[in-house]
N, C-alpha and C positions, 0 to 999 in steps of 0.2 A: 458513612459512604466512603466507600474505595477511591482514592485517586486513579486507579484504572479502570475504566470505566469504557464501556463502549464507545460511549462520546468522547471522553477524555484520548483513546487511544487509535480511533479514527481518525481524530480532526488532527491529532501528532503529525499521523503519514501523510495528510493530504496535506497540509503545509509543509512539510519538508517535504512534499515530494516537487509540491509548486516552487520552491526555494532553488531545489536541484533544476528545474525547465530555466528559470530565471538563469543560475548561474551558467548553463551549456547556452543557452541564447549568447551569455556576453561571450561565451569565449568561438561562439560561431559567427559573432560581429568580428570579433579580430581577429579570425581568421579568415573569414571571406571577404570582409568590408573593407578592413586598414588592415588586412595582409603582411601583420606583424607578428604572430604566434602561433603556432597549433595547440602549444600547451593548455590551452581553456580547454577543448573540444576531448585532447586525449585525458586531462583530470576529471572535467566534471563530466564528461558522454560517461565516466565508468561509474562514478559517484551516483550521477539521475540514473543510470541503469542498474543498480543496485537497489537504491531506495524504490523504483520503480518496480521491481519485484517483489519487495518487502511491502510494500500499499496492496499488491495483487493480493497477497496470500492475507493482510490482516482484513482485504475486504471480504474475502472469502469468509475468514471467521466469524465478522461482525453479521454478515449477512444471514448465514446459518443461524448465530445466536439467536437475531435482534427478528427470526423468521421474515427475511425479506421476500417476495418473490422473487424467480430467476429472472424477470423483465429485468427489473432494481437489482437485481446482483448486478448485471451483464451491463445497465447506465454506470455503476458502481466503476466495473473497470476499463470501460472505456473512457471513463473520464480521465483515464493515467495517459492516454494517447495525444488530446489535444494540448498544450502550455497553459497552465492553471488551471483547468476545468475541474483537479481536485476539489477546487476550492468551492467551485460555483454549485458541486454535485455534495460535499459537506452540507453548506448551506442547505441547500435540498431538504436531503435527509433530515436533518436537522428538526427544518420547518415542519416535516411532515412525522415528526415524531417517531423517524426510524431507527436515531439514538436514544439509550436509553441510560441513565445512569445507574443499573442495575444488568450484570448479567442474567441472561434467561433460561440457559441451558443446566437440567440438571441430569443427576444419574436416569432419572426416571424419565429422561424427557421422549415424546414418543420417535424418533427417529433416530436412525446412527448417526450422522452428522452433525446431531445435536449433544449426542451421551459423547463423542469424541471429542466437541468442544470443553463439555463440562469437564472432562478427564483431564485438558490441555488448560484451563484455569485453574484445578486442584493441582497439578503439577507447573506450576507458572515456571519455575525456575528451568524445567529439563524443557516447558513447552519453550523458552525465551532463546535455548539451547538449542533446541527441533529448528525452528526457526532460521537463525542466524546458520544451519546448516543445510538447509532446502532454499534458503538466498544465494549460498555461496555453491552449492551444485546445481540450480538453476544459472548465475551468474556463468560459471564456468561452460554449461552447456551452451549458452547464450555467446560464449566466446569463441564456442568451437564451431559454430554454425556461421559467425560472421558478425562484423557491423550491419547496422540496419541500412535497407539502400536509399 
């Protein structure tokens, strides 16, 4: 069995994504509360919004593979919106047997969003690539548009 694994690399983002709400929480306490810093809010708002985009797109994956419905896609990424509901909406899934410790997509699978995944696991390396550059041009677009209000 692969160490990456649907479950294995779902449950990653949804903890580090809850990590990142955690750490923008503390530094939105000490900037609004004890009124000592912005520095939390301007490191971790860019940090949680980064990993916040990288959960969207691996939920996308996972959900395509693991054939979610688009209901469960769409709980999938609104759970990025409230502070920890990664975690609560992991569990979920979980429970209900929506991770699998096998990918499911293959060449032959009957859908394109399924043969694209498969493509993007035979190429882990340029997909991990894809990745880290549809984070960093959504990131940037994300920056051109504004903080969130």
């Amino acid at each position: 069995m692969s160490t990456w694994t649907p479950r294995s690399v779902f449950r990653g983002l949804a903890v580090t994504e809850a990590i990142t709400w955690a750490l923008l929480l503390t530094g939105m306490f000490l900037k609004y509360v004890t009124e000592t810093t912005e520095l939390g809010v301007q490191v971790f708002g860019m940090v949680h919004g980064v990993v916040f985009i990288a959960y969207c797109l691996v939920t996308v994956v996972v959900a395509v593979d693991q054939r979610w419905s688009l209901s469960r896609l769409a709980l999938g990424l609104v759970a990025a919106v409230p502070p920890f509901a990664t975690l609560l909406f992991e569990r979920y899934a979980d429970r209900r047997g929506l991770l699998g410790d096998e990918w499911l997509s293959r060449h032959d699978s009957p859908t394109a969003p399924q043969r694209a995944v498969c493509w993007l696991l035979r190429h882990h390396r340029l997909a991990a690539g894809l990745l880290v550059v549809a984070v960093a041009a959504l990131t940037g677009a994300a920056l051109v548009v504004g903080p969130p209000a």
